[in-house]
RODREN-335873 format. One line per 2 residues: their letters; for each residue x, y, z of N, C-alpha, C, CB. Coordinates in nm, 2 decimals, padded with zeros to 4 digits. Glycine has a CB too. Example, Ala and Ser with C-alpha at 12.3 -4.5 7.8 and 13.67 -1.06 7.14 Angstrom:
BEGIN
AS) 01.32,-00.57,00.78,01.23,-00.45,00.78,01.32,-00.33,00.78,01.13,-00.45,00.90 ~ 01.28,-00.22,00.71,01.37,-00.11,00.71,01.29,00.00,00.79,01.41,-00.06,00.57
END
This chain:
BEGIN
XX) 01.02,01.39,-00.38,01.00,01.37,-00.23,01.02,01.23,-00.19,00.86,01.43,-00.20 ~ 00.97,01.13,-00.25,00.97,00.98,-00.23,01.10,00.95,-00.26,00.88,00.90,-00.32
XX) 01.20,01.02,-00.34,01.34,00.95,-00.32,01.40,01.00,-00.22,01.44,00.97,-00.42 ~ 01.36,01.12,-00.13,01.44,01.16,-00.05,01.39,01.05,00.10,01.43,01.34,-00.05
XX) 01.28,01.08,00.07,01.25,00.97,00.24,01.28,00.82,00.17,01.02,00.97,00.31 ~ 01.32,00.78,00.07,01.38,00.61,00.04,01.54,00.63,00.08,01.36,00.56,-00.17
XX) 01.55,00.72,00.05,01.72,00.75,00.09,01.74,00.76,00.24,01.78,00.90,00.02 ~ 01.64,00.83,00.32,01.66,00.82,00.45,01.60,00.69,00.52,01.63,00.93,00.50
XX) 01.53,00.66,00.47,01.51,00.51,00.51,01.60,00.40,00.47,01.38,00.46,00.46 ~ 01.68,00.40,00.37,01.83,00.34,00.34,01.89,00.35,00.48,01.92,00.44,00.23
XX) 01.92,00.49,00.50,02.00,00.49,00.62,01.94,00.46,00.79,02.05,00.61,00.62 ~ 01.87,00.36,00.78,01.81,00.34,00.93,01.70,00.41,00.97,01.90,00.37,01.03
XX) 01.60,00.49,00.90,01.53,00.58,00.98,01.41,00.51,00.92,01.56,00.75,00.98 ~ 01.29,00.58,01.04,01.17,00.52,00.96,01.12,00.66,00.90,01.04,00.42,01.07
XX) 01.01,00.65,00.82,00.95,00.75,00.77,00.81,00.69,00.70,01.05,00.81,00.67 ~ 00.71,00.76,00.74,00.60,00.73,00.75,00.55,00.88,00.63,00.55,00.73,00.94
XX) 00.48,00.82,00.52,00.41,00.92,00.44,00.28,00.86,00.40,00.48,00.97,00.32 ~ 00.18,00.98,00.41,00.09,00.95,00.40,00.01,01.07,00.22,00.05,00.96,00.56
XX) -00.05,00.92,00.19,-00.09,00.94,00.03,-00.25,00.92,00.00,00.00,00.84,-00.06 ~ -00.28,00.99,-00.06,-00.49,00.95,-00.10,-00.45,00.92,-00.24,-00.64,01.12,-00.10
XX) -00.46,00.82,-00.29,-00.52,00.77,-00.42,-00.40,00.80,-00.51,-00.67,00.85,-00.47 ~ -00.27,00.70,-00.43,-00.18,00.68,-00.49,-00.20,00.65,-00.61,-00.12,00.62,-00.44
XX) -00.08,00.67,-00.73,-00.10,00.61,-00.89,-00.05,00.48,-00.85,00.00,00.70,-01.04 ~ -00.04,00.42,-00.96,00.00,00.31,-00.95,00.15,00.29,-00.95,-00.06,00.24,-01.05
XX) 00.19,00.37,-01.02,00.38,00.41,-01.07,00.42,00.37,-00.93,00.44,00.62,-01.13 ~ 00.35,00.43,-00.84,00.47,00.48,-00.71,00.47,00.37,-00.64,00.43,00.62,-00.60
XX) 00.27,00.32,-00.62,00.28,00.20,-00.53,00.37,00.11,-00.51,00.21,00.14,-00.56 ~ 00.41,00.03,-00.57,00.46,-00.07,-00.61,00.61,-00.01,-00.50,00.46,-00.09,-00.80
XX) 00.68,00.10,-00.53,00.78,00.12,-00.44,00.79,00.10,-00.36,00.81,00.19,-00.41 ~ 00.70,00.14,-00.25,00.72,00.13,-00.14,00.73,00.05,-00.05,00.67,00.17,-00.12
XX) 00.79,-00.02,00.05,00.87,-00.12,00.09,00.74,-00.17,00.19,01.01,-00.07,00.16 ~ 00.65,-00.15,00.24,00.56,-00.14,00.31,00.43,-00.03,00.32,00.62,-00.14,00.40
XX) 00.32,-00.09,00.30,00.21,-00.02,00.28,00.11,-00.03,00.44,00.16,-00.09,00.14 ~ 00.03,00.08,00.46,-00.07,00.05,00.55,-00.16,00.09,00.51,-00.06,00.08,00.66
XX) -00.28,-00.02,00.46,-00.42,00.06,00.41,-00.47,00.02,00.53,-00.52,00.01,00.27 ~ -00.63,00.12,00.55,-00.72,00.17,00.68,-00.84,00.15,00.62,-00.70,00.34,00.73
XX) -00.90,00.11,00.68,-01.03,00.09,00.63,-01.16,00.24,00.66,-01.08,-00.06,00.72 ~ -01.24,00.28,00.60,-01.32,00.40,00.61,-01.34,00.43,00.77,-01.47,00.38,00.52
XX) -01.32,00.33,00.84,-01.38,00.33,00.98,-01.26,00.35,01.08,-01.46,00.20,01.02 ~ -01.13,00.38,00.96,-01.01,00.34,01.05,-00.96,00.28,01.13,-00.98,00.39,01.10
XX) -01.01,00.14,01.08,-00.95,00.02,01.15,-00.86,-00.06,01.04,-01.06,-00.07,01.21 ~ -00.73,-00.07,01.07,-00.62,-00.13,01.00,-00.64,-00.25,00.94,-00.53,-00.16,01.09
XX) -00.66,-00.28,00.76,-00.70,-00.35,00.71,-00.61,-00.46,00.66,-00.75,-00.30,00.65 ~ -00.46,-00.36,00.64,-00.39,-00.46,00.58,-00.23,-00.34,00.62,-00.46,-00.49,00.38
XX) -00.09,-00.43,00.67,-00.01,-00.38,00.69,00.13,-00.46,00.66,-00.05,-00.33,00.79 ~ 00.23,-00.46,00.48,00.27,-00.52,00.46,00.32,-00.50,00.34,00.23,-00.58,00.50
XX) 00.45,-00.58,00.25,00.45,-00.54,00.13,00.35,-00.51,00.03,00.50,-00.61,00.09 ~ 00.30,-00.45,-00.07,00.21,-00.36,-00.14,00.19,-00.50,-00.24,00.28,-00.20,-00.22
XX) 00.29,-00.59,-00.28,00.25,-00.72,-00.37,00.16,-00.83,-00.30,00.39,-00.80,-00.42 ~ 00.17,-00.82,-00.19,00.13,-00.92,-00.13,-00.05,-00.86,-00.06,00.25,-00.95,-00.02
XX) -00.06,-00.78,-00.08,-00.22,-00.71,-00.07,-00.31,-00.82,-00.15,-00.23,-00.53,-00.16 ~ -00.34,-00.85,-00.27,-00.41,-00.93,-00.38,-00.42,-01.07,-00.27,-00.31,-00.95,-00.55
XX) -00.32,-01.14,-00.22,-00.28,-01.25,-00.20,-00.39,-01.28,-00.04,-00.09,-01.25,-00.20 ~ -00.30,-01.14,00.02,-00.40,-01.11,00.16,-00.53,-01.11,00.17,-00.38,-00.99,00.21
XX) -00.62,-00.96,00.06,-00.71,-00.97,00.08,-00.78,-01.11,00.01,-00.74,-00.85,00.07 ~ -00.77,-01.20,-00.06,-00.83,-01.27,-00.15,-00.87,-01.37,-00.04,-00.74,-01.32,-00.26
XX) -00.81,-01.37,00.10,-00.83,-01.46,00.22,-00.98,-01.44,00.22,-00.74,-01.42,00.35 ~ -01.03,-01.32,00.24,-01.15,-01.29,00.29,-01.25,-01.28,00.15,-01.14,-01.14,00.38
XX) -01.23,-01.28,00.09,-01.30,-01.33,-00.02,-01.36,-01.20,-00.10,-01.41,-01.44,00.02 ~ -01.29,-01.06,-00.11,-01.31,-00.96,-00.11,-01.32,-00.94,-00.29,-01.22,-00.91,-00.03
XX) -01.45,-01.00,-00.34,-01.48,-01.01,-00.51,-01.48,-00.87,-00.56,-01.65,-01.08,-00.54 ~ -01.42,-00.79,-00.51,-01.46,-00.65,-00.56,-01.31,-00.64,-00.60,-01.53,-00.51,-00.44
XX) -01.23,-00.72,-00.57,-01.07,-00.69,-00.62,-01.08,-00.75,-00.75,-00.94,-00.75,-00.51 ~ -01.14,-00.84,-00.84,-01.12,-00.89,-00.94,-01.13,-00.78,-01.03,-01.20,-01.00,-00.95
XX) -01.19,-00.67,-00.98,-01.25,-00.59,-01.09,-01.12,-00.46,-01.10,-01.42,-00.54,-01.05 ~ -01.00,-00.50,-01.06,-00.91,-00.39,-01.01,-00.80,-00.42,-01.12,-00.85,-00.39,-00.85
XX) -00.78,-00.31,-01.20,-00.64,-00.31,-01.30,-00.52,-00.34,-01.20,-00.61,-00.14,-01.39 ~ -00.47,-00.24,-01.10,-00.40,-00.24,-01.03,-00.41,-00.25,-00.88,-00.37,-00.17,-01.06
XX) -00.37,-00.29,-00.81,-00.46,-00.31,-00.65,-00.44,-00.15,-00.63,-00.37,-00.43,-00.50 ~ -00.34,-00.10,-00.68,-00.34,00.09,-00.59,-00.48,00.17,-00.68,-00.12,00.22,-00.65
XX) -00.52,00.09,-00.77,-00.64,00.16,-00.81,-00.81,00.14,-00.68,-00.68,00.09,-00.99 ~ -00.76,00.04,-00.62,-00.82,-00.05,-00.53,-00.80,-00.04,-00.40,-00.80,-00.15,-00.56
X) -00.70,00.02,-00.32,-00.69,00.04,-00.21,-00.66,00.21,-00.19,-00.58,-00.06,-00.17
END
């Protein structure tokens, strides 16, 4: 399913999927991520590598303890 919406997002389109407790394998794919916070207010919206870098702004010590940030977000 994820190659078929990467293929149509190749070709100009947007495509929006939504995932709970992605693995890690896939994370990393995706060209853009939007995590939500429990209260549904938009936490973080941007490449999936750059999450660690982002949240570390706010000083969020609960990420040190994360193998993978997709085990974490």
């Amino acid at each position: 399913m994820l190659r078929v919406l990467h293929s149509v997002a190749q070709h100009g389109r947007a495509c929006v999927f939504s995932i709970h407790q992605c693995p890690a394998s896939l994370f990393g794919t995706f060209s853009r991520v939007l995590v939500i916070s429990r209260q549904g207010r938009q936490l973080y919206f941007g490449p999936p590598a750059e999450i660690p870098a982002y949240l570390a702004r706010f000083a969020l010590l609960w990420l040190q303890a994360c193998i993978t940030i997709a085990d974490c977000v």
